[in-house]
N, CA, C and O atoms as CSV, one atom per row, in Angstrom:
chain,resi,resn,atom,element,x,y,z
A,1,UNK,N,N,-61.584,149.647,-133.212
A,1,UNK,CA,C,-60.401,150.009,-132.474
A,1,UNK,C,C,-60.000,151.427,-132.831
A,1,UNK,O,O,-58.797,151.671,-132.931
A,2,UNK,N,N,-60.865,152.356,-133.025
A,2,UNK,CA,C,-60.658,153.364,-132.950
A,2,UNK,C,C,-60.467,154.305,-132.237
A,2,UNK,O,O,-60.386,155.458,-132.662
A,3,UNK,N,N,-60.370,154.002,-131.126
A,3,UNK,CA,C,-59.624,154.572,-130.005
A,3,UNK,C,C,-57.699,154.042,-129.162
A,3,UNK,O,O,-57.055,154.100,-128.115
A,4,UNK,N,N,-57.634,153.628,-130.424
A,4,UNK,CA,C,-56.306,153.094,-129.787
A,4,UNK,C,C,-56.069,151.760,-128.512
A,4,UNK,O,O,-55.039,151.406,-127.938
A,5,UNK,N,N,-57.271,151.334,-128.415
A,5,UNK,CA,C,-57.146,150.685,-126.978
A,5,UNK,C,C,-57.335,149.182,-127.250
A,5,UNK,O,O,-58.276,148.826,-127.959
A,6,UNK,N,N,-56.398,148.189,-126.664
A,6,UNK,CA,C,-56.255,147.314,-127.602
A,6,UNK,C,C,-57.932,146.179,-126.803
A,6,UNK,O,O,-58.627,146.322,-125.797
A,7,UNK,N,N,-57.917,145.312,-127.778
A,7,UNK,CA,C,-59.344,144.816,-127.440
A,7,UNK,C,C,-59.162,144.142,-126.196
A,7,UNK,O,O,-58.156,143.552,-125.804
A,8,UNK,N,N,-60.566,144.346,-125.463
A,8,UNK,CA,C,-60.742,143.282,-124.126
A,8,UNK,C,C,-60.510,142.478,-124.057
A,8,UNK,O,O,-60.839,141.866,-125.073
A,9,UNK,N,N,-59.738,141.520,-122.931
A,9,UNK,CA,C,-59.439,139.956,-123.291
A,9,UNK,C,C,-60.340,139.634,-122.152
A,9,UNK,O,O,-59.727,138.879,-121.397
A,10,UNK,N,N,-61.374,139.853,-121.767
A,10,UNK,CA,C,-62.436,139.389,-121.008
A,10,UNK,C,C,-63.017,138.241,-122.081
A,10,UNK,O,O,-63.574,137.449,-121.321
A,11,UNK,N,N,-63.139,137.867,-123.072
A,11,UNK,CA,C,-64.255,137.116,-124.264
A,11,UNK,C,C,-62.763,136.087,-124.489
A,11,UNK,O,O,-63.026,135.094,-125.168
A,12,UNK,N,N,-61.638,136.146,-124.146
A,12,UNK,CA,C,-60.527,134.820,-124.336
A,12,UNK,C,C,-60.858,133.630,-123.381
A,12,UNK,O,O,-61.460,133.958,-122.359
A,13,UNK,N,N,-60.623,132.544,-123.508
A,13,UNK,CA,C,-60.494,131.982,-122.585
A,13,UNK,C,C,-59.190,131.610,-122.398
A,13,UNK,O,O,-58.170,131.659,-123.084
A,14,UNK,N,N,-59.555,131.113,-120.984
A,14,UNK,CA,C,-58.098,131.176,-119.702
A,14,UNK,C,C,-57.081,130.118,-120.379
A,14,UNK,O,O,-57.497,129.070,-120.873
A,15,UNK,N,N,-55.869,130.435,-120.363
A,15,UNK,CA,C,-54.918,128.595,-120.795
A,15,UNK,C,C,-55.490,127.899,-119.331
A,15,UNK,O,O,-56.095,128.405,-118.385
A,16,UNK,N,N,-55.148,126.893,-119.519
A,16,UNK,CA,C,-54.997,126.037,-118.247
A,16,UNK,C,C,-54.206,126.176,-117.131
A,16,UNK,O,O,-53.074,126.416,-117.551
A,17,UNK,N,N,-54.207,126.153,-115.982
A,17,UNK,CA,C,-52.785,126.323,-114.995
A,17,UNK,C,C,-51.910,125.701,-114.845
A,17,UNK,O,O,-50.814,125.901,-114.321
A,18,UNK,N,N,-52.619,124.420,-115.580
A,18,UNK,CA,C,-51.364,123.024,-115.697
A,18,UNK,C,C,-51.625,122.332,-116.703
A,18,UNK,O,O,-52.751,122.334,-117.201
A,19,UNK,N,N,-50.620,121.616,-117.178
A,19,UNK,CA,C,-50.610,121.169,-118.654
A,19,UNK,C,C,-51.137,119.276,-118.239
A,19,UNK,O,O,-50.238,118.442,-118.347
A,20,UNK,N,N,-52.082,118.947,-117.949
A,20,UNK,CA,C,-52.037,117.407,-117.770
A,20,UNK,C,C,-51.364,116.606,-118.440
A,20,UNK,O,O,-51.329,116.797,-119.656
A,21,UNK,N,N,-50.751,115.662,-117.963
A,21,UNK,CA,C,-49.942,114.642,-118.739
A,21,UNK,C,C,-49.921,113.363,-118.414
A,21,UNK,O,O,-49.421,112.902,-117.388
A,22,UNK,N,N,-50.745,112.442,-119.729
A,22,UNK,CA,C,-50.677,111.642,-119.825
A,22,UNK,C,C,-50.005,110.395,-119.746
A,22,UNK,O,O,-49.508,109.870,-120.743
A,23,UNK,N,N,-49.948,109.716,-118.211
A,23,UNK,CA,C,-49.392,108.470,-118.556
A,23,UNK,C,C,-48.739,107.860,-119.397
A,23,UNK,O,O,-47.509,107.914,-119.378
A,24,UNK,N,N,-49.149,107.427,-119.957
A,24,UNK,CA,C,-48.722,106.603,-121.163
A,24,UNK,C,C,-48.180,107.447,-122.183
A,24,UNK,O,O,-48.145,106.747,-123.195
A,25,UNK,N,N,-47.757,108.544,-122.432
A,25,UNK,CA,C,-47.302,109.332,-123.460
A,25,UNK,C,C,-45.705,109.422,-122.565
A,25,UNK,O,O,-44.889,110.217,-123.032
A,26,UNK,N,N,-45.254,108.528,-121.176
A,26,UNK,CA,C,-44.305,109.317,-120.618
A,26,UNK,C,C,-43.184,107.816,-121.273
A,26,UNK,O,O,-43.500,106.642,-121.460
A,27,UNK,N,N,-41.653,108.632,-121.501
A,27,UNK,CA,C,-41.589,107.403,-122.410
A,27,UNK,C,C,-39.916,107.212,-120.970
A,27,UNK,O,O,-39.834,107.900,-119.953
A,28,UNK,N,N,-39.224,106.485,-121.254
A,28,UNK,CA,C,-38.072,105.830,-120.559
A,28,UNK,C,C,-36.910,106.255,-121.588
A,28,UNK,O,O,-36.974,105.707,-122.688
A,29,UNK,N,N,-35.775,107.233,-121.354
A,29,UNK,CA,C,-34.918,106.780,-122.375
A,29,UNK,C,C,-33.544,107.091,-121.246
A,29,UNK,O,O,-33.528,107.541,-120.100
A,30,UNK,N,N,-32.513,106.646,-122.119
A,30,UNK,CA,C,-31.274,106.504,-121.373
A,30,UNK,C,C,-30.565,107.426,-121.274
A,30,UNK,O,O,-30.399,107.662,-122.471
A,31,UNK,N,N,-29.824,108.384,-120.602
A,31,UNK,CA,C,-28.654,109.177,-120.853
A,31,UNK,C,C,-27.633,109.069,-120.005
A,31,UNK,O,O,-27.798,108.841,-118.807
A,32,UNK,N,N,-26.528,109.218,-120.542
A,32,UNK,CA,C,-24.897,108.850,-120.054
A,32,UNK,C,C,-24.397,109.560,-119.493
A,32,UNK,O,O,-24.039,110.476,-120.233
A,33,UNK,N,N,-24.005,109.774,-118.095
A,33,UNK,CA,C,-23.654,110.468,-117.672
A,33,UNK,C,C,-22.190,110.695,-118.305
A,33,UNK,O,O,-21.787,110.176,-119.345
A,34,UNK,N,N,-21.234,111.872,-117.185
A,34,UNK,CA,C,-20.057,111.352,-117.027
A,34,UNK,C,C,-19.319,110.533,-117.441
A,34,UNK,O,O,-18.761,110.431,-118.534
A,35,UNK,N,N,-19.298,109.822,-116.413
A,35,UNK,CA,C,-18.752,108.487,-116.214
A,35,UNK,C,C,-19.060,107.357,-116.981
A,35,UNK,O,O,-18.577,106.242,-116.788
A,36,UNK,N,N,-20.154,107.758,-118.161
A,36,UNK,CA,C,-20.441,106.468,-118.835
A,36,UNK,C,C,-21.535,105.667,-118.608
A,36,UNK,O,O,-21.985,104.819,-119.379
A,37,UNK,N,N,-21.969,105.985,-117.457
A,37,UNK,CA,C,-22.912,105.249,-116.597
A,37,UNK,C,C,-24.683,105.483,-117.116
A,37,UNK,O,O,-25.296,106.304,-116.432
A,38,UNK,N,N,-25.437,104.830,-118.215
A,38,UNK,CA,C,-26.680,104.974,-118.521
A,38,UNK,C,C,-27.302,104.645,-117.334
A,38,UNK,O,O,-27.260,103.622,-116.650
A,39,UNK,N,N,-28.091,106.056,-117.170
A,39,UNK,CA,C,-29.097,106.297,-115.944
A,39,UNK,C,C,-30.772,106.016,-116.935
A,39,UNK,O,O,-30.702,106.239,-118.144
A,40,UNK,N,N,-31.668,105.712,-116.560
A,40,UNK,CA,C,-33.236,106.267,-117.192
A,40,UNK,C,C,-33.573,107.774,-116.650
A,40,UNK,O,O,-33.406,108.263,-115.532
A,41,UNK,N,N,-34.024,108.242,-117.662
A,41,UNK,CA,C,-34.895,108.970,-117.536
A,41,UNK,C,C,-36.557,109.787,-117.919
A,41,UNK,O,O,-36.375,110.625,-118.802
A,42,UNK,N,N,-37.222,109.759,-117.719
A,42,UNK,CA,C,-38.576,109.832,-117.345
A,42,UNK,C,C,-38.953,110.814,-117.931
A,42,UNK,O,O,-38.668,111.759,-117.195
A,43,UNK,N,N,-39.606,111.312,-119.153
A,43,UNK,CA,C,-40.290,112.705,-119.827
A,43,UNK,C,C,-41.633,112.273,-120.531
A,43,UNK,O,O,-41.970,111.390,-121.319
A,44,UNK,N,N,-42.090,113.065,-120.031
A,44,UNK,CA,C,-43.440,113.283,-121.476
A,44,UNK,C,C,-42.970,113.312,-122.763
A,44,UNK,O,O,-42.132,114.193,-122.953
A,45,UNK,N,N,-43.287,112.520,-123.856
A,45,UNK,CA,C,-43.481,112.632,-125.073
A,45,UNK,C,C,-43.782,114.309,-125.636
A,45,UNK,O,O,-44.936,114.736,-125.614
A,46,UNK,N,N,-42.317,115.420,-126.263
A,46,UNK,CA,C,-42.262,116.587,-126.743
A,46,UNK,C,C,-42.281,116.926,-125.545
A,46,UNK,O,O,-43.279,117.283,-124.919
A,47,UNK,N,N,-40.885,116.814,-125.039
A,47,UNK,CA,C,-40.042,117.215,-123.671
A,47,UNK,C,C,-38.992,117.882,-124.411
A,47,UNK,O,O,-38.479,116.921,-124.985
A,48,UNK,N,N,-38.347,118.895,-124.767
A,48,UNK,CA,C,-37.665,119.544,-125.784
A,48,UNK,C,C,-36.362,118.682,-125.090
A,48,UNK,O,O,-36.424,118.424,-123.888
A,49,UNK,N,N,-35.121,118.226,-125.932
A,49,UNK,CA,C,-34.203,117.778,-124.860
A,49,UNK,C,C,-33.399,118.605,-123.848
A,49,UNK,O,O,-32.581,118.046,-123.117
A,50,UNK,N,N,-33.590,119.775,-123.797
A,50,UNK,CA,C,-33.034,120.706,-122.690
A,50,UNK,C,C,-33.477,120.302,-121.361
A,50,UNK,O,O,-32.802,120.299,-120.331
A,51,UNK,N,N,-34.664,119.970,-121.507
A,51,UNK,CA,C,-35.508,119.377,-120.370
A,51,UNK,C,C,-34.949,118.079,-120.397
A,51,UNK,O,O,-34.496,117.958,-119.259
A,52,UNK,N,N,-34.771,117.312,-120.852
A,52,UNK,CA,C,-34.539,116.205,-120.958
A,52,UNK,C,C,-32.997,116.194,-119.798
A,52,UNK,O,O,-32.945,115.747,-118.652
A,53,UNK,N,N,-32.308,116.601,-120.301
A,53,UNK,CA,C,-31.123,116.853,-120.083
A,53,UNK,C,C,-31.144,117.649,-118.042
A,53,UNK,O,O,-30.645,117.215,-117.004
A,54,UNK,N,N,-31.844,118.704,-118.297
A,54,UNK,CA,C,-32.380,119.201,-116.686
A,54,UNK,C,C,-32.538,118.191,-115.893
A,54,UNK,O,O,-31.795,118.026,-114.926
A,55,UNK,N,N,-33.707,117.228,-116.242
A,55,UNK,CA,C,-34.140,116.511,-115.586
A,55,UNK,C,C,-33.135,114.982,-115.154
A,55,UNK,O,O,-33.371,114.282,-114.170
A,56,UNK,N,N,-32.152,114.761,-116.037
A,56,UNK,CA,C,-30.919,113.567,-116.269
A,56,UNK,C,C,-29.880,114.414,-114.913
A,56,UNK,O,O,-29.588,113.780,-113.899
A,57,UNK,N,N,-29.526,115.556,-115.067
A,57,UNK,CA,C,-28.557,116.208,-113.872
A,57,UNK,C,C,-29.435,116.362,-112.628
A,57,UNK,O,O,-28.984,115.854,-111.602
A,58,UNK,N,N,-30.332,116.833,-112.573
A,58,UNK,CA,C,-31.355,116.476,-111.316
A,58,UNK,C,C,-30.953,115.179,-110.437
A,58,UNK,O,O,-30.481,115.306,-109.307
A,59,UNK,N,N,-31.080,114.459,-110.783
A,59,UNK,CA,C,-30.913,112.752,-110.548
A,59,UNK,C,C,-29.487,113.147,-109.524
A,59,UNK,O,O,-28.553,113.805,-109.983
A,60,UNK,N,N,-29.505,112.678,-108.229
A,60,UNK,CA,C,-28.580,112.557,-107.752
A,60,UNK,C,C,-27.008,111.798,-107.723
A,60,UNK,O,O,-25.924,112.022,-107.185
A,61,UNK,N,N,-27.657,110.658,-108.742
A,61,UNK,CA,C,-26.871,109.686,-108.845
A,61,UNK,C,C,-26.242,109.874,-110.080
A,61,UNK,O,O,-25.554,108.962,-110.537
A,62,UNK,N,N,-26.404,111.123,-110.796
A,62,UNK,CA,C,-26.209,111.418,-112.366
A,62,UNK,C,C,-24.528,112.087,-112.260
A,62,UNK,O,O,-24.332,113.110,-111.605
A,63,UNK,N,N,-23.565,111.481,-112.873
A,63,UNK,CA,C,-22.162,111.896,-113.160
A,63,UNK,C,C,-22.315,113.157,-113.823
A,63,UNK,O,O,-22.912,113.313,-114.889
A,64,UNK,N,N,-21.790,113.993,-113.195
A,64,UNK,CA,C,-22.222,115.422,-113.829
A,64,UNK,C,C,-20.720,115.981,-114.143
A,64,UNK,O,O,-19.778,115.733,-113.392
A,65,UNK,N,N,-20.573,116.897,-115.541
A,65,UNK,CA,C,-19.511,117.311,-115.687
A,65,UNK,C,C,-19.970,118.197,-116.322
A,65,UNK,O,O,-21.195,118.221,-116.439
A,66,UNK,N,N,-19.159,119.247,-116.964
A,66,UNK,CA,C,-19.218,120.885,-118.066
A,66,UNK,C,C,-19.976,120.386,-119.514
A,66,UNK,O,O,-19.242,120.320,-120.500
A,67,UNK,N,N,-21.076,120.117,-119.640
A,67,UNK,CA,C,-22.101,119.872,-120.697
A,67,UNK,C,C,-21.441,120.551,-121.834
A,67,UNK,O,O,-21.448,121.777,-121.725
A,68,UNK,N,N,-20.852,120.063,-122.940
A,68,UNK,CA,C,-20.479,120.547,-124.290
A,68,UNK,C,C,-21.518,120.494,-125.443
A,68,UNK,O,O,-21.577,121.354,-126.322
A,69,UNK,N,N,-22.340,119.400,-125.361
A,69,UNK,CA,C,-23.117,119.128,-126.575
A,69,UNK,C,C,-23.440,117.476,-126.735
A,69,UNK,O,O,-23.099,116.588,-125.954
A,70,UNK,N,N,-23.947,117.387,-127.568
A,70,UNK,CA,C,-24.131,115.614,-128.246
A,70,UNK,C,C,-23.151,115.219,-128.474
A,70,UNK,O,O,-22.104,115.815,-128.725
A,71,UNK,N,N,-23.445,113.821,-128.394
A,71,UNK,CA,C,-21.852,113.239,-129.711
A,71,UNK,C,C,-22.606,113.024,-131.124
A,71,UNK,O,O,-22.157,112.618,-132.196
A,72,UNK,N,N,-23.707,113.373,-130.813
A,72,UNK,CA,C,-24.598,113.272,-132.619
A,72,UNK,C,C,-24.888,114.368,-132.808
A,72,UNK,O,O,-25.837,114.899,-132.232
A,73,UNK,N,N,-24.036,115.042,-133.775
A,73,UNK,CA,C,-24.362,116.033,-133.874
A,73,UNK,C,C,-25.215,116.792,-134.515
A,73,UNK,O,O,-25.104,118.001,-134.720
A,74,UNK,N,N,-26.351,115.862,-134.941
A,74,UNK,CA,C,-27.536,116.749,-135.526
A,74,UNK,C,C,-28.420,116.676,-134.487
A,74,UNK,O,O,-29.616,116.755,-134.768
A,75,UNK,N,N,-28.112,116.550,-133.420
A,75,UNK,CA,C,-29.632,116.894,-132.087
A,75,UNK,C,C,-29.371,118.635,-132.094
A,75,UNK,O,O,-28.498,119.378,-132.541
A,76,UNK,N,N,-30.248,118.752,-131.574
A,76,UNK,CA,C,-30.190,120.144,-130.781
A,76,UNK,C,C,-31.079,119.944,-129.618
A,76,UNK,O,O,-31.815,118.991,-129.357
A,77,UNK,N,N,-30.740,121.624,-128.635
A,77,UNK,CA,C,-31.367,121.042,-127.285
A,77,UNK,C,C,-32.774,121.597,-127.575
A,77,UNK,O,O,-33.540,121.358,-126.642
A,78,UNK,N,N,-33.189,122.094,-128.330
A,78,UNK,CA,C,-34.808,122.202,-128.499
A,78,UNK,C,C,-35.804,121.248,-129.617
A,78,UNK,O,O,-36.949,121.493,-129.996
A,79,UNK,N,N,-34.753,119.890,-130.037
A,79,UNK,CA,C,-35.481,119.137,-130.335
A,79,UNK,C,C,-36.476,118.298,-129.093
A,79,UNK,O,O,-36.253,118.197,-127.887
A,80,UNK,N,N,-37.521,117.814,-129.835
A,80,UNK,CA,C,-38.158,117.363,-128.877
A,80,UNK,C,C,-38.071,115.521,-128.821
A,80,UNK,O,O,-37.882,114.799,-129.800
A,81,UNK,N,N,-38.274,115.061,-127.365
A,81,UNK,CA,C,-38.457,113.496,-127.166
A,81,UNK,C,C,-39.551,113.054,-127.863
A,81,UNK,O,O,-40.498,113.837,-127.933
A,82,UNK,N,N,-39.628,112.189,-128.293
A,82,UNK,CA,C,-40.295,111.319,-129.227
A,82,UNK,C,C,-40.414,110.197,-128.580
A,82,UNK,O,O,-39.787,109.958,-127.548
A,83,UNK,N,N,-41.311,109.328,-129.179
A,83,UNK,CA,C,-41.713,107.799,-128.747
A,83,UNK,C,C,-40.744,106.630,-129.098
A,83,UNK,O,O,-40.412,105.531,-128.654
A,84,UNK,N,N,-40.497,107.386,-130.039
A,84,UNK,CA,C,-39.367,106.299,-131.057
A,84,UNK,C,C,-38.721,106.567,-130.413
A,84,UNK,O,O,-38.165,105.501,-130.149
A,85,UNK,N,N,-37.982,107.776,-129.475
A,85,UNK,CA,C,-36.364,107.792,-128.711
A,85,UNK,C,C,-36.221,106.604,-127.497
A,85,UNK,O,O,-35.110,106.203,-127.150
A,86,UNK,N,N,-37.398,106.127,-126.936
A,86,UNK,CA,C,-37.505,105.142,-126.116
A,86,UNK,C,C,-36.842,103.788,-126.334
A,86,UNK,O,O,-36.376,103.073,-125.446
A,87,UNK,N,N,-36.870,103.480,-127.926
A,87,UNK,CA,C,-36.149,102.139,-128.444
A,87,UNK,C,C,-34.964,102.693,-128.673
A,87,UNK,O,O,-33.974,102.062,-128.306
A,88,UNK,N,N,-34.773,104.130,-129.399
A,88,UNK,CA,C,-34.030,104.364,-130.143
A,88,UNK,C,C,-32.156,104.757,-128.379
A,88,UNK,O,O,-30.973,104.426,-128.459
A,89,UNK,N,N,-32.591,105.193,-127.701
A,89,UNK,CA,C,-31.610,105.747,-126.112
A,89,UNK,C,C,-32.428,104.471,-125.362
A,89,UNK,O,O,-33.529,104.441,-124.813
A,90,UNK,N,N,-31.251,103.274,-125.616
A,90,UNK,CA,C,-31.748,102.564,-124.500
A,90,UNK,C,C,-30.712,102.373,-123.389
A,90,UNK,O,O,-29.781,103.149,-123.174
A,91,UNK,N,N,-31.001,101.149,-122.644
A,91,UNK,CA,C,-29.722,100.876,-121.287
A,91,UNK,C,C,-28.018,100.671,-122.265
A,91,UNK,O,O,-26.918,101.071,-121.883
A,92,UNK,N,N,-28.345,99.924,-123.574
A,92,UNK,CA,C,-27.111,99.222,-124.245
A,92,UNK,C,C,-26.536,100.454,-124.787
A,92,UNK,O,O,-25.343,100.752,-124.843
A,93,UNK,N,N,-27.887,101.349,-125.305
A,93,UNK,CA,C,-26.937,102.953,-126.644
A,93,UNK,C,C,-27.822,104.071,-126.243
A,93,UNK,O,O,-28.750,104.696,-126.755
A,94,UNK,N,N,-27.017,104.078,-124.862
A,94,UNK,CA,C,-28.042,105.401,-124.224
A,94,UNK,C,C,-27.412,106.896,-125.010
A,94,UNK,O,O,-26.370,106.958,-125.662
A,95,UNK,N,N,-28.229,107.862,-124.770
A,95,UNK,CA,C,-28.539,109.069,-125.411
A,95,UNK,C,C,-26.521,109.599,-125.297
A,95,UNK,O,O,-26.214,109.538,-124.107
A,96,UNK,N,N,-26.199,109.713,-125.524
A,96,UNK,CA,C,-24.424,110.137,-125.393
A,96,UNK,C,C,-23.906,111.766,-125.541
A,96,UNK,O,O,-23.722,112.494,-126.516
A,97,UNK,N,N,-23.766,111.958,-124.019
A,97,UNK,CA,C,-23.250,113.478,-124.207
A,97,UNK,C,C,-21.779,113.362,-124.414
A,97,UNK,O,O,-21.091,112.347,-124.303
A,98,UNK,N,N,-21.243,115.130,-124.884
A,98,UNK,CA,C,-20.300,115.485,-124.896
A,98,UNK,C,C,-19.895,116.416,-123.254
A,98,UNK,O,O,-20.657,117.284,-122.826
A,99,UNK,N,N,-18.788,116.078,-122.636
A,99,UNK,CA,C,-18.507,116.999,-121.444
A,99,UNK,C,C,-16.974,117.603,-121.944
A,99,UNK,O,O,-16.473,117.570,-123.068
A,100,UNK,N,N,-16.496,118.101,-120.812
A,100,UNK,CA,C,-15.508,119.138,-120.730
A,100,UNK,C,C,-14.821,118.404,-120.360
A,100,UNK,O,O,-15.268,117.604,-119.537
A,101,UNK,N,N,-13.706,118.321,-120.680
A,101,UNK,CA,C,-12.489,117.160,-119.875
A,101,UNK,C,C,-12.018,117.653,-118.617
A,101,UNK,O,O,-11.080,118.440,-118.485
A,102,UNK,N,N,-12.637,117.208,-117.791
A,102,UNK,CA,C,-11.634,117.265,-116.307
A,102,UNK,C,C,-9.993,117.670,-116.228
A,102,UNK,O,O,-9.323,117.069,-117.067
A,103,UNK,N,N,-9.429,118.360,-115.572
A,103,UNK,CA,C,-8.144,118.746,-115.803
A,103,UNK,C,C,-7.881,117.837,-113.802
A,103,UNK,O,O,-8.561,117.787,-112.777
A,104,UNK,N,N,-6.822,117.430,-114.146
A,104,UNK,CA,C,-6.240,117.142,-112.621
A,104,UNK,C,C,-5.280,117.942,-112.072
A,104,UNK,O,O,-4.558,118.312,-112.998
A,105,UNK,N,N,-4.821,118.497,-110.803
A,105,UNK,CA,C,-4.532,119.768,-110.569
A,105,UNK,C,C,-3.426,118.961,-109.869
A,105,UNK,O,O,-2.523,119.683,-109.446
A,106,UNK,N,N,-3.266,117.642,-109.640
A,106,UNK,CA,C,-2.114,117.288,-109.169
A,106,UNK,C,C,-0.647,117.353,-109.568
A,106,UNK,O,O,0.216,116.886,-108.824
C-alpha cells in the first residue's frame, strides 16, 4: 500500500442481499398496547426490541400512544428477542410499555 490507495475489494465477497430467516427461529411474544390490550407479535429470534416494538405499532389493531419506555426498566431498545422471551411476554404478562398520558382537552 504504498501508494496510498486503499486495497481492491474485488477478492471480498458480496454480503448477501437478504438475510434468510428461519422458520422456526421466529418466536410469538406479547406486547401491550395502549389500552392494555396484549396483541402477538411475530420476530425472528435477535430482532433488537426497537424492531420489535416497529413491528407491534404497525399492526393496525395496535393502541398506539407517545412511547416513553418499559415498565422494566432494565430492557433497552437494542436488546435483542430471545427464545426464552416467547414464555417469558405471553397473552397473561405480555411485554409492558410505558406511554405518555393522554391529556383531555375537554
Amino acid at each position: 500500500m504504498s501508494n496510498g490507495r486503499l486495497p481492491s475489494s474485488s477478492k471480498l465477497p458480496l454480503p448477501p442481499a437478504t438475510i434468510p430467516v428461519d422458520p422456526e427461529n421466529i418466536v410469538e411474544v406479547f406486547v401491550a398496547d395502549y389500552n392494555g390490550l396484549a396483541l402477538p407479535v411475530y420476530v425472528p429470534v435477535g430482532t433488537n426490541l426497537v424492531d420489535l416494538l416497529d413491528a407491534a405499532f404497525e399492526r393496525p389493531t395496535f393502541g398506539k400512544g407517545s412511547f416513553l419506555g418499559f415498565e422494566d426498566v432494565n430492557l433497552r431498545l437494542d436488546d435483542p428477542v430471545t427464545a426464552a422471551d416467547a414464555t417469558r411476554w405471553t397473552a397473561d404478562e405480555p411485554l409492558r410499555l410505558k406511554f405518555k398520558v393522554r391529556t383531555s382537552i375537554y
